[in-house]
C-alpha positions as a printed NumPy array, in Angstrom:
array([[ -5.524, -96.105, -46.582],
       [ -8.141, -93.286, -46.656],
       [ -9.512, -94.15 , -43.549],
       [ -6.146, -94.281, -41.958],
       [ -5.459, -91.057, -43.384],
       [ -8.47 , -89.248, -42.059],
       [ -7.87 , -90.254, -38.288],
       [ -4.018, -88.379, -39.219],
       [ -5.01 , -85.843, -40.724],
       [ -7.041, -84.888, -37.817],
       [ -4.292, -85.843, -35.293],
       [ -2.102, -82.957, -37.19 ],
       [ -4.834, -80.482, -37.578],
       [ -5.102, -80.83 , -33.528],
       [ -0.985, -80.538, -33.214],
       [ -1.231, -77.568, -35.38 ],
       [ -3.805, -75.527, -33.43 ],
       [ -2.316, -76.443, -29.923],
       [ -2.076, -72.225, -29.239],
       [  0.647, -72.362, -26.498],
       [  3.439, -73.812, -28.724],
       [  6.249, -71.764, -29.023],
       [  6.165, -69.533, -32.123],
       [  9.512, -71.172, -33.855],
       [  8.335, -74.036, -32.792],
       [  4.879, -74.162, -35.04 ],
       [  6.598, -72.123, -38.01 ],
       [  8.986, -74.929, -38.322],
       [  6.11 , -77.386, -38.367],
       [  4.031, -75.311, -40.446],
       [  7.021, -75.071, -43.021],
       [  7.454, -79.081, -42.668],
       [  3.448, -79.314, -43.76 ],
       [  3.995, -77.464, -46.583],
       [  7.103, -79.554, -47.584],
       [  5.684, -82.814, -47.698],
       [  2.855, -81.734, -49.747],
       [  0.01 , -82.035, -47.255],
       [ -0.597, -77.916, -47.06 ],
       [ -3.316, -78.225, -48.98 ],
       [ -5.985, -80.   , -45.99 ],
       [ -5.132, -77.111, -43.853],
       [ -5.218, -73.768, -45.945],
       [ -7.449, -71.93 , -43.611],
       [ -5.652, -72.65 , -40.282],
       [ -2.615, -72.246, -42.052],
       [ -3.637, -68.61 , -43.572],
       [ -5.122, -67.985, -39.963],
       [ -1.948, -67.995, -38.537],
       [ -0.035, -66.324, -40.986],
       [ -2.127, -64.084, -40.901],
       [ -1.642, -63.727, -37.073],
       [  2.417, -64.012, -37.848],
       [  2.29 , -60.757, -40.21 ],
       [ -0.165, -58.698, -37.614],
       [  2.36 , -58.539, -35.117],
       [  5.364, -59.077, -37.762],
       [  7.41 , -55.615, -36.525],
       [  6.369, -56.264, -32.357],
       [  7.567, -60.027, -32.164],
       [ 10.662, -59.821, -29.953],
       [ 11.311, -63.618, -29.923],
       [ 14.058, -64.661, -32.107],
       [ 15.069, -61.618, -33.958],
       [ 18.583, -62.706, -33.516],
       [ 17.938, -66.332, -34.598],
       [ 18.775, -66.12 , -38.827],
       [ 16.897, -69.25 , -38.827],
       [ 13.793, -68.4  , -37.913],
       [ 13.835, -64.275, -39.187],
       [ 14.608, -66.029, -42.587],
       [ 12.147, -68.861, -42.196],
       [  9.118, -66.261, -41.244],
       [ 10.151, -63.644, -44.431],
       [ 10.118, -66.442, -46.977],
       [  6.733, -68.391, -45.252],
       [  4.645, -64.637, -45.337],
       [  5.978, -63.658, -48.442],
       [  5.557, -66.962, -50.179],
       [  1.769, -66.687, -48.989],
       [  1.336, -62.796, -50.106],
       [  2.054, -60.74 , -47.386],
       [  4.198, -58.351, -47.931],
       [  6.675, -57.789, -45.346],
       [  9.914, -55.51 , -45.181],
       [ 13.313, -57.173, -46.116],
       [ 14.831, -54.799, -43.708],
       [ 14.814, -57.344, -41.123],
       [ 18.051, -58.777, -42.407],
       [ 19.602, -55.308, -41.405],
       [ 20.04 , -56.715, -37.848],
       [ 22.168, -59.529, -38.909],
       [ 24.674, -56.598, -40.645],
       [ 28.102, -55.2  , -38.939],
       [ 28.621, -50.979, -39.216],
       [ 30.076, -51.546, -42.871],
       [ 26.967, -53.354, -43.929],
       [ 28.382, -56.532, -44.535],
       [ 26.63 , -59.833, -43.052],
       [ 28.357, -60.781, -39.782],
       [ 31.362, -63.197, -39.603],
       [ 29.459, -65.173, -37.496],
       [ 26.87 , -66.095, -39.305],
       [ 29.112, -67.913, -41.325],
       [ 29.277, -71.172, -39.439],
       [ 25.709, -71.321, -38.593],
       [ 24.656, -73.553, -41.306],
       [ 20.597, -73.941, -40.355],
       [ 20.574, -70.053, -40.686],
       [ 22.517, -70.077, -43.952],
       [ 20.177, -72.135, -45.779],
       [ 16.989, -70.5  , -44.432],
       [ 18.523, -66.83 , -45.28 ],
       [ 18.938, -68.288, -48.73 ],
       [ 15.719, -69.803, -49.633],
       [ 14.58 , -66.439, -48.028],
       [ 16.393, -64.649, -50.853],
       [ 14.979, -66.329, -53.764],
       [ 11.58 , -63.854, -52.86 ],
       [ 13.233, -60.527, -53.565],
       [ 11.461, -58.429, -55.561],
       [ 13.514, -55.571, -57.959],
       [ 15.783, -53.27 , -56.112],
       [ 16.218, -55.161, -52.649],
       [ 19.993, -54.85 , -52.84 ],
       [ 19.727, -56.386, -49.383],
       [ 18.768, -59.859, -50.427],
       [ 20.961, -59.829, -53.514],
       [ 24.128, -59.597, -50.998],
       [ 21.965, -62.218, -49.025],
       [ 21.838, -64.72 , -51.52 ],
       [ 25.295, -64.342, -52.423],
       [ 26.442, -64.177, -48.625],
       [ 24.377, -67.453, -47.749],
       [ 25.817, -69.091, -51.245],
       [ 29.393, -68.329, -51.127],
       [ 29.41 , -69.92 , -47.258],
       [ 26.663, -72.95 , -48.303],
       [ 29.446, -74.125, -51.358],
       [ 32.113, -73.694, -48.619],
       [ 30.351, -76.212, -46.546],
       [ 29.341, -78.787, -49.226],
       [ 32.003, -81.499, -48.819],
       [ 31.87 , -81.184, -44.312],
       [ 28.506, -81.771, -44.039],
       [ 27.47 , -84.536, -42.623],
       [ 23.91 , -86.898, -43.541],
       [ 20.837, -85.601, -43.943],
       [ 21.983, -81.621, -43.938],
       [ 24.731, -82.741, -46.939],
       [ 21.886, -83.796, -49.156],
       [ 19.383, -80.768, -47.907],
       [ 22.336, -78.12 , -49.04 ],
       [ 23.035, -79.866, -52.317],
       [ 19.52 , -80.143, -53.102],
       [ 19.033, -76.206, -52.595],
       [ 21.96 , -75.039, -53.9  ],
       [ 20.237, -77.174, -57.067],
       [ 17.037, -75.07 , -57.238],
       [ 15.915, -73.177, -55.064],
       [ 12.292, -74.553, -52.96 ],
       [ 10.464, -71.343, -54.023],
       [ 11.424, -72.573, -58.054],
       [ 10.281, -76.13 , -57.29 ],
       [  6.633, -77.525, -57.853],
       [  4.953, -79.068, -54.451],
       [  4.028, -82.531, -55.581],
       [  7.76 , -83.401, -57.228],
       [  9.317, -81.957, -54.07 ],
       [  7.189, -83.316, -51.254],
       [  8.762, -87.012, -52.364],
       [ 12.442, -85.513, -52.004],
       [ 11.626, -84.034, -48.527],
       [  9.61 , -86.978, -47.27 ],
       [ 12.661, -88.807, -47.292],
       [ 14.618, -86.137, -45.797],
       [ 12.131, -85.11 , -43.125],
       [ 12.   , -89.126, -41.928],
       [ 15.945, -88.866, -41.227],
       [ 15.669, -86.546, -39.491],
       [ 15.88 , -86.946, -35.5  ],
       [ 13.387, -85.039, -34.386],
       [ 10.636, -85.283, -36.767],
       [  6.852, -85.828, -36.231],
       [  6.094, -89.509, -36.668],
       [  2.889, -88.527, -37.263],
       [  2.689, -85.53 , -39.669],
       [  5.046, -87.935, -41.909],
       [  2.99 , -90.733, -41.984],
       [ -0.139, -88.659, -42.683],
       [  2.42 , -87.358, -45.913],
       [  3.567, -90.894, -46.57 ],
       [ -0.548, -91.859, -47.196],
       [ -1.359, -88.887, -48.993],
       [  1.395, -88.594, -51.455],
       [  0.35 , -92.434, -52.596],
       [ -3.056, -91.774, -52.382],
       [ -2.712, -88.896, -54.8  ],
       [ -0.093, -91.323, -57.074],
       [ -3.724, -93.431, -57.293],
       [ -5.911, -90.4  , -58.086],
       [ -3.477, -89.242, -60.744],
       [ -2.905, -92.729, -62.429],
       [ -7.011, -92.637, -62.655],
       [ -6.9  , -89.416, -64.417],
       [ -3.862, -90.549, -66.91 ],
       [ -5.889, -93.676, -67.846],
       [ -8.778, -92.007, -69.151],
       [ -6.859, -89.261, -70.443],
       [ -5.287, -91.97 , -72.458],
       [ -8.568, -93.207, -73.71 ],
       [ -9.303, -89.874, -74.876],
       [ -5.687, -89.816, -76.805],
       [ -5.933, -93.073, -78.04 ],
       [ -9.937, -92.292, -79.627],
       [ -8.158, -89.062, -81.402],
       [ -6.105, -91.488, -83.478],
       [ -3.487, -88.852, -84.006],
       [ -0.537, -90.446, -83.698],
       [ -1.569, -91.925, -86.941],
       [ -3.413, -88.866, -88.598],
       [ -0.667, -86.477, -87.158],
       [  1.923, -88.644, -87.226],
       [  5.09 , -85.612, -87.331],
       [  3.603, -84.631, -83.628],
       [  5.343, -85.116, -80.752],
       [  3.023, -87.804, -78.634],
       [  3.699, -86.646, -75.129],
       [  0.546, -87.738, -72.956],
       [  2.765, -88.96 , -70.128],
       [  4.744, -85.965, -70.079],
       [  2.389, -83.434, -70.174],
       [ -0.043, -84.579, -67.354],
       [  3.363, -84.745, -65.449],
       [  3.677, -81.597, -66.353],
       [ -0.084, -80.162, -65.091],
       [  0.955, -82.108, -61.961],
       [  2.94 , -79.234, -61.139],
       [  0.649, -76.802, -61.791],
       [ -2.616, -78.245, -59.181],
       [ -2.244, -81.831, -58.173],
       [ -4.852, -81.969, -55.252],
       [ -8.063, -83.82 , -55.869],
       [-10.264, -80.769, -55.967],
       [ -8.712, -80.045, -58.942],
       [ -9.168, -83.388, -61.159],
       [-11.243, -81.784, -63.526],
       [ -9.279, -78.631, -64.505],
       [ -5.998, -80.726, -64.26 ],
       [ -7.26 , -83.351, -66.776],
       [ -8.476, -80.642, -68.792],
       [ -5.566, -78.605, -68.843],
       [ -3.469, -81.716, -70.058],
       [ -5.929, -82.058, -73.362],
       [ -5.774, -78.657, -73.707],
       [ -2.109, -78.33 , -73.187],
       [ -1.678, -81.146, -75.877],
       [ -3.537, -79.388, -78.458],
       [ -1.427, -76.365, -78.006],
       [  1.74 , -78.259, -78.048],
       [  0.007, -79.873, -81.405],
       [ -0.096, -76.115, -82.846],
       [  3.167, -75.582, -81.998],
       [  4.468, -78.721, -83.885],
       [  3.1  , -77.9  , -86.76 ],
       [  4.106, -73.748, -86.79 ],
       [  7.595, -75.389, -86.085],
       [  8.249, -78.121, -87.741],
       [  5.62 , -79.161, -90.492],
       [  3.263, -76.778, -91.963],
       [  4.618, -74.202, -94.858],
       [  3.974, -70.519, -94.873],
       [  1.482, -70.702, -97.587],
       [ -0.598, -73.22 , -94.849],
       [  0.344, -70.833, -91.803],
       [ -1.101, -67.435, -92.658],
       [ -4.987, -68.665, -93.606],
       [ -4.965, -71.21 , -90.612],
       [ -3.84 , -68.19 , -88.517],
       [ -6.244, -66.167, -89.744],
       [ -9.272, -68.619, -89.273],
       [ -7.87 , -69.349, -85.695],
       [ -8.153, -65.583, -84.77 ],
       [-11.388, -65.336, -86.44 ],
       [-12.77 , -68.313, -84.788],
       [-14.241, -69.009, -88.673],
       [-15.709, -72.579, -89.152],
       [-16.568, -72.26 , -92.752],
       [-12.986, -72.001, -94.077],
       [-12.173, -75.827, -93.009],
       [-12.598, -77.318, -96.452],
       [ -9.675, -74.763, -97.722],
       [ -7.077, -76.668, -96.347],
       [ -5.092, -79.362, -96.443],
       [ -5.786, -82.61 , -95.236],
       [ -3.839, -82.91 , -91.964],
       [ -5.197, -79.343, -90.804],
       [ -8.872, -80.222, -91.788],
       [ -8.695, -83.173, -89.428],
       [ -6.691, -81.188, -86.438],
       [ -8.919, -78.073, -86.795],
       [-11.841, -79.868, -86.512],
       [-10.812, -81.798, -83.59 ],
       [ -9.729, -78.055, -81.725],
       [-13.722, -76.871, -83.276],
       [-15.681, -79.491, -81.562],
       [-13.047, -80.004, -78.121],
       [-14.303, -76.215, -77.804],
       [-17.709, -76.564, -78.226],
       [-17.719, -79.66 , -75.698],
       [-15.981, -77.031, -73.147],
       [-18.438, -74.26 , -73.656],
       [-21.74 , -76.482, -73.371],
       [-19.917, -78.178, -70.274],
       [-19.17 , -74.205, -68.651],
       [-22.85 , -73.266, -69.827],
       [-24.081, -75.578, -66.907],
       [-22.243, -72.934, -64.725],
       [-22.446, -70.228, -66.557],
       [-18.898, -69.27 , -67.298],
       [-19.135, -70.242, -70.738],
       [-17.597, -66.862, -71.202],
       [-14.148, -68.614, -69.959],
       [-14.173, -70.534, -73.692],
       [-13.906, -66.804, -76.092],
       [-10.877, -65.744, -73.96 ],
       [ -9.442, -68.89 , -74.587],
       [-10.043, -68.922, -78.134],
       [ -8.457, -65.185, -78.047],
       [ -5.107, -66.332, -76.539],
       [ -5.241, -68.897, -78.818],
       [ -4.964, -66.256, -81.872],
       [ -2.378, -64.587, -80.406],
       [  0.049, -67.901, -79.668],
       [ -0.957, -68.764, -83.217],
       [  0.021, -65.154, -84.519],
       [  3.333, -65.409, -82.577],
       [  4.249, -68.753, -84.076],
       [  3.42 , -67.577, -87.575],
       [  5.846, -64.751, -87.103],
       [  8.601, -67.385, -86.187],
       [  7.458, -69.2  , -88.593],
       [  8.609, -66.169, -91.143],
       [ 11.902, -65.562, -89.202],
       [ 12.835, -68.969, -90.191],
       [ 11.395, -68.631, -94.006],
       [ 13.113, -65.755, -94.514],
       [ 16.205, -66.884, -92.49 ],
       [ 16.186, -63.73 , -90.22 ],
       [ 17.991, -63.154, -86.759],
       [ 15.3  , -60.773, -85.161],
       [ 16.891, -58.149, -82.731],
       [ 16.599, -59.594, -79.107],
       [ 13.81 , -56.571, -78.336],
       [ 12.107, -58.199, -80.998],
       [ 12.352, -61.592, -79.973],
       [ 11.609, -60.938, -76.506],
       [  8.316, -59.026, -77.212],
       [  7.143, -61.644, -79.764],
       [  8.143, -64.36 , -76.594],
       [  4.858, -63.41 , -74.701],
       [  3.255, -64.776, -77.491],
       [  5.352, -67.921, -78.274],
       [  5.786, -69.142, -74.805],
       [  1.946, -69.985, -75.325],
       [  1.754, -69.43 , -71.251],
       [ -1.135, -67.024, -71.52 ],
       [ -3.048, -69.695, -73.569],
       [ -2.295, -71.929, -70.419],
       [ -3.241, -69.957, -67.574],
       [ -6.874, -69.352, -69.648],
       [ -6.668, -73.266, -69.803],
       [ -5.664, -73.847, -66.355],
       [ -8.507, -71.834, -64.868],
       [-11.002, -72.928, -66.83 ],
       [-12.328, -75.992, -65.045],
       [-11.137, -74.169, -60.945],
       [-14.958, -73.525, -60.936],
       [-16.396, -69.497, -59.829],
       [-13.508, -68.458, -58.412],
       [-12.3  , -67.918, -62.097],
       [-14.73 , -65.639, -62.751],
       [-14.884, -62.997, -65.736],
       [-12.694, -60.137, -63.711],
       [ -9.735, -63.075, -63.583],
       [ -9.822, -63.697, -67.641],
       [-10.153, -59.907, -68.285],
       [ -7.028, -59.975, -66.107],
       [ -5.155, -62.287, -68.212],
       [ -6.342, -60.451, -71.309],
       [ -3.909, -57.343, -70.14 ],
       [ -0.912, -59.246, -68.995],
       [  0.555, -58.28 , -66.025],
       [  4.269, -58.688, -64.312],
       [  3.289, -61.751, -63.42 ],
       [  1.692, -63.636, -66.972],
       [  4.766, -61.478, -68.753],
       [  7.017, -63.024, -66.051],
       [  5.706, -66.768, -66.688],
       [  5.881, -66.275, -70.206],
       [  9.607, -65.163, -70.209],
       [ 11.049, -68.028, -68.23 ],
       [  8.698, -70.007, -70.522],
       [ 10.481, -69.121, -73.745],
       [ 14.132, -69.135, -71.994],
       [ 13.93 , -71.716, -70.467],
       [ 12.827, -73.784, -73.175],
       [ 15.15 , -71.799, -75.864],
       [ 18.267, -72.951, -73.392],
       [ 17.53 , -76.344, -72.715],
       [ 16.594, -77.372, -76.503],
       [ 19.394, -74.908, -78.108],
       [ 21.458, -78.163, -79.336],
       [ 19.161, -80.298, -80.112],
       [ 16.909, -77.153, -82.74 ],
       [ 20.445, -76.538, -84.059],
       [ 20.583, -79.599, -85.583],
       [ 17.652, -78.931, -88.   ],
       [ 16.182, -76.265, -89.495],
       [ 14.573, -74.031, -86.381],
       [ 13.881, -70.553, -86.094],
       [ 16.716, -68.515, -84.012],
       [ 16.646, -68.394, -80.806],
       [ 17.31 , -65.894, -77.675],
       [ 20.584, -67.745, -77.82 ],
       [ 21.297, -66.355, -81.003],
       [ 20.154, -63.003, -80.944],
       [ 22.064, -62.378, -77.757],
       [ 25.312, -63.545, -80.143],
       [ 23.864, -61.246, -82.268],
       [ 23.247, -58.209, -80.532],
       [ 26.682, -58.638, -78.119],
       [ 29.121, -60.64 , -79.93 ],
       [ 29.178, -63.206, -77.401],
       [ 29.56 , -67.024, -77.205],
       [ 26.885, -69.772, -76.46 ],
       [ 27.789, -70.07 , -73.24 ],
       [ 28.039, -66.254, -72.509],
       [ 24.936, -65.745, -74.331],
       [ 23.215, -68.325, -71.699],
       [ 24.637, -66.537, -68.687],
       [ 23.646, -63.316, -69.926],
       [ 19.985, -64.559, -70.504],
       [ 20.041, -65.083, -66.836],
       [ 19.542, -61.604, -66.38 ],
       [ 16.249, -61.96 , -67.878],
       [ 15.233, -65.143, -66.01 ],
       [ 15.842, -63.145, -62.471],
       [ 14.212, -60.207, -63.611],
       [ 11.067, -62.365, -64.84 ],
       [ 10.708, -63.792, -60.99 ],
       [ 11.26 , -60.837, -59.506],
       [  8.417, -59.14 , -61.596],
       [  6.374, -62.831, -60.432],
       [  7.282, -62.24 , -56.741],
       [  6.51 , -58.445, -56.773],
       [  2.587, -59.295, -57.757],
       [  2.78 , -62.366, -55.373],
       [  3.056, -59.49 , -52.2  ],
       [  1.371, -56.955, -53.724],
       [ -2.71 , -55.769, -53.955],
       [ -4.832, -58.626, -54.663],
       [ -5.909, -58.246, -57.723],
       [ -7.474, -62.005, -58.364],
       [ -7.718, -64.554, -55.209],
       [ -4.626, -66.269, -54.273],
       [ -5.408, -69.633, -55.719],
       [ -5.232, -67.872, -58.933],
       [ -2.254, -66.042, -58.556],
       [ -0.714, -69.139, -57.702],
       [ -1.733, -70.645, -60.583],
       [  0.718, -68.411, -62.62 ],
       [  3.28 , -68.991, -60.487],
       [  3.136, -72.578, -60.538],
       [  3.459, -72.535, -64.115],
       [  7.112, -70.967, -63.8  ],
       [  7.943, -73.513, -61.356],
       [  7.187, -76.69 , -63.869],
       [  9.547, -75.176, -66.427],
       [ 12.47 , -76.405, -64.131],
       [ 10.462, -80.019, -64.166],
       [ 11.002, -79.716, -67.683],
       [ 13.828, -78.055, -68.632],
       [ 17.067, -78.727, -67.16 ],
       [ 20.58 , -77.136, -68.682],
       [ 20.714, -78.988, -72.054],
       [ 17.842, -81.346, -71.907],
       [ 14.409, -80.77 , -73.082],
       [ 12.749, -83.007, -71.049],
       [  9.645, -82.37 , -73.214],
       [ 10.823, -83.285, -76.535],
       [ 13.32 , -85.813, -75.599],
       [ 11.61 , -87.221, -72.19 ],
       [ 14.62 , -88.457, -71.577],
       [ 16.014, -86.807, -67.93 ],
       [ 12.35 , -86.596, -66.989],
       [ 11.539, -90.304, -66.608],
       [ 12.993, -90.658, -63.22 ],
       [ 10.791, -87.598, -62.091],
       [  7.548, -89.398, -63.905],
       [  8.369, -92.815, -62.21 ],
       [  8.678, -90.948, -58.985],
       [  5.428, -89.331, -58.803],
       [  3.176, -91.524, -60.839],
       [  4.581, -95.216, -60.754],
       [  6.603, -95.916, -57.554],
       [  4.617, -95.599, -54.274],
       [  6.433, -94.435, -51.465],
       [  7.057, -97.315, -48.436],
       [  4.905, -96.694, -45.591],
       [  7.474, -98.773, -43.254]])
């Protein structure tokens, strides 16, 4: 399989330099490589040409007046950081400013101009009426479609591609891009290898992840936790799933487990008396206060003392040990904004929704992550990128919003049911005097806001290398992996089976 996929890889690479194609012509195929999930083997030629795409961005004549390909060449720079001008769309607007009748039956165009609008950043009014042009016509359509553009509309009018992580997604559009007529017999087998050639990679990783699970013995010494191996390498999937990132993937997942361990017991288990001195020692980083308390936290703090120490002698050997104390800081804060939940529900208070936004930064624990996730990605994380995550930007703010909304809407039913602190949900109530449902709608607000602010410091300055960057945005897009209307797929792992069989169990037919 390897060797087959070697000879197609290079067969693409050679289809994908041929310079005299016509420019719609290779964006389309460049857009179908990133679909299925094979982008990754080509980042340089692919950057090459985008970067030859956005040089000559506002003096390419061809196809101005094809919605199509205007749409398909704004969301491919943007998507990839350069920031180009929405005001393209202006030439697909009548005198009054509204998008031209005609548009409306051209449903290729539609859906391109509406993937297109999920990259708006705050106060493009332009791709607002976009999105809800390009929707309003795409629901008209739904039921006169015919096979395979039925399914493609559906499955974007779903979630949009710029919300959905690369590896779950490449299986969906493998299968559309085969029914297609005209696709590249080539390009898809090169996908169809690769995609189960990862599937073996990853199953690799989860086996000796699961050694190092089962050696913890937790399930019996922390028996209240939820035991979600499975689910969270799933999860890290959609963060990096290409083999130059095994090592930071499989150590994201223990370290994502030991913060979802944390957040068990702030939740669910440990009383306030408990809470405030393990805080405290967490922040401090003190070793000597162990013996103070009870038994359950001796064992897990220990466990978190000496996983850290492994981590730091491993990062010595390239001297980024450094990466470990930043870690250990976002730790203190995540811990600090659990304890405060922790007192909203002791003291049975509704905080203000300022309030609870604010303290969501904390409790979304996505800062903790992004430390985590670019910990093992080697010297590009250098000390500049943690001292950038140390004064969150749009971005990490961004991340962590959808991360706590997200979450608080999916899992609203099931927390009511027990004793759990209040959520957005029920400060919005609160603070407007609204119902559930209303409540969730108006959090919505937020949640567009939060990827706007993402997509705003995807085009603008670099501040840390694009792989990084994409590392936070990544993040946002497993949340919708996760958490799906009212289903936790974390806590419940009910909805997200299917998705786990999909990428990690069933191969895909190379017939």
């Amino acid at each position: 399989m390897e060797q087959e996929a070697v000879a197609l890889k290079e067969l693409v690479r050679q289809e994908l330099l041929v310079i005299d194609k016509d420019t719609k012509e290779r964006l389309v195929f460049i857009d179908d490589i990133i679909r299925l999930g094979v982008a990754y083997h080509f980042e340089d030629e692919i950057e090459d040409i985008f970067q030859k795409f956005y040089d000559k961005f506002y003096a390419d004549g061809c196809y101005e007046d094809d919605l199509h390909y205007v749409s398909l060449r704004f969301r491919l720079l943007r998507q990839h950081g350069f920031n180009v001008s929405c005001d393209v769309f202006e030439n697909f607007k009548c005198e009054d400013k509204s998008f031209k009748d005609c548009l409306a039956s051209d449903v290729q165009g539609l859906l391109s101009l509406y993937e297109a609008s999920y990259l708006d950043v705050h106060g493009e009014k332009i791709l607002d009426e976009a999105r809800t042009f390009a929707t309003t016509h795409l629901i008209s359509f739904a039921t006169q479609l015919s096979s395979p553009m039925a399914e493609q509309v559906a499955h974007a009018l779903k979630l949009p591609l710029h919300r959905r992580t690369t590896r779950l997604e490449s299986w969906y559009q493998i299968s559309f891009y085969e029914s297609k007529s005209c696709n590249n017999q080539t390009l898809l087998k090169f996908a169809k290898l690769d995609f189960n050639l990862l599937q073996i990679l990853h199953n690799i990783e989860l086996r000796e992840l699961t050694r190092w699970w089962r050696s913890l013995d937790l399930e019996k010494k922390l028996p209240f936790v939820r035991h979600r191996l499975v689910e969270v390498h799933f999860w890290i999937l959609g963060e990096y799933y290409e083999p130059k990132y095994s090592y930071a993937r499989m150590l994201l997942t223990k370290l994502f487990k030991i913060i979802s361990i944390v957040d068990d017991i702030y939740d669910s288990y440990g009383t306030i008396e408990e809470l405030k001195p393990f805080t405290e020692a967490i922040q401090r980083w003190d070793k000597t206060c162990i013996d103070q308390f009870p038994s359950y936290l001796r064992v897990f703090y220990q466990i978190i003392l000496d996983m850290f120490d492994e981590i730091e002698q491993n990062l010595a050997l390239e001297q980024r040990s450094y990466g470990v104390y930043h870690l250990q800081k976002q730790m203190g804060f995540t811990c600090q904004a659990y304890l405060i939940e922790a007192m909203w529900r002791h003291q049975n208070v509704v905080p203000t929704l300022d309030e609870y936004m604010e303290n969501a930064i904390g409790s979304a624990g996505y800062l903790y992550v992004i430390v985590a996730a670019f910990l093992g990605m080697g010297e590009i994380a250098n000390k500049d990128a943690f001292e950038w995550i140390d004064q969150p930007t749009k971005a990490q703010k961004g991340s962590c919003i959808l991360a706590r909304l997200l979450n608080d809407i999916a899992s609203y039913e099931f927390e009511k049911k027990r004793n759990h602190v209040s959520s957005s949900i029920d400060c919005y109530m609160d603070k407007f005097g609204t119902s559930i449902e209303e409540a969730k709608r108006g959090l919505q607000a937020y949640i567009e806001g939060a990827w706007k602010d993402i997509n705003d410091e995807i085009i603008g300055p670099e501040i840390v290398p694009k792989a990084l960057l994409l590392r936070v945005t990544n993040l946002s897009r497993t949340l919708y992996d996760v958490y799906h209307n009212a289903e936790d797929g974390y806590t419940t792992s009910t909805f997200t089976q299917e998705k786990i069989g999909t990428i990690l169990i069933h191969p895909i037919a190379l017939s």
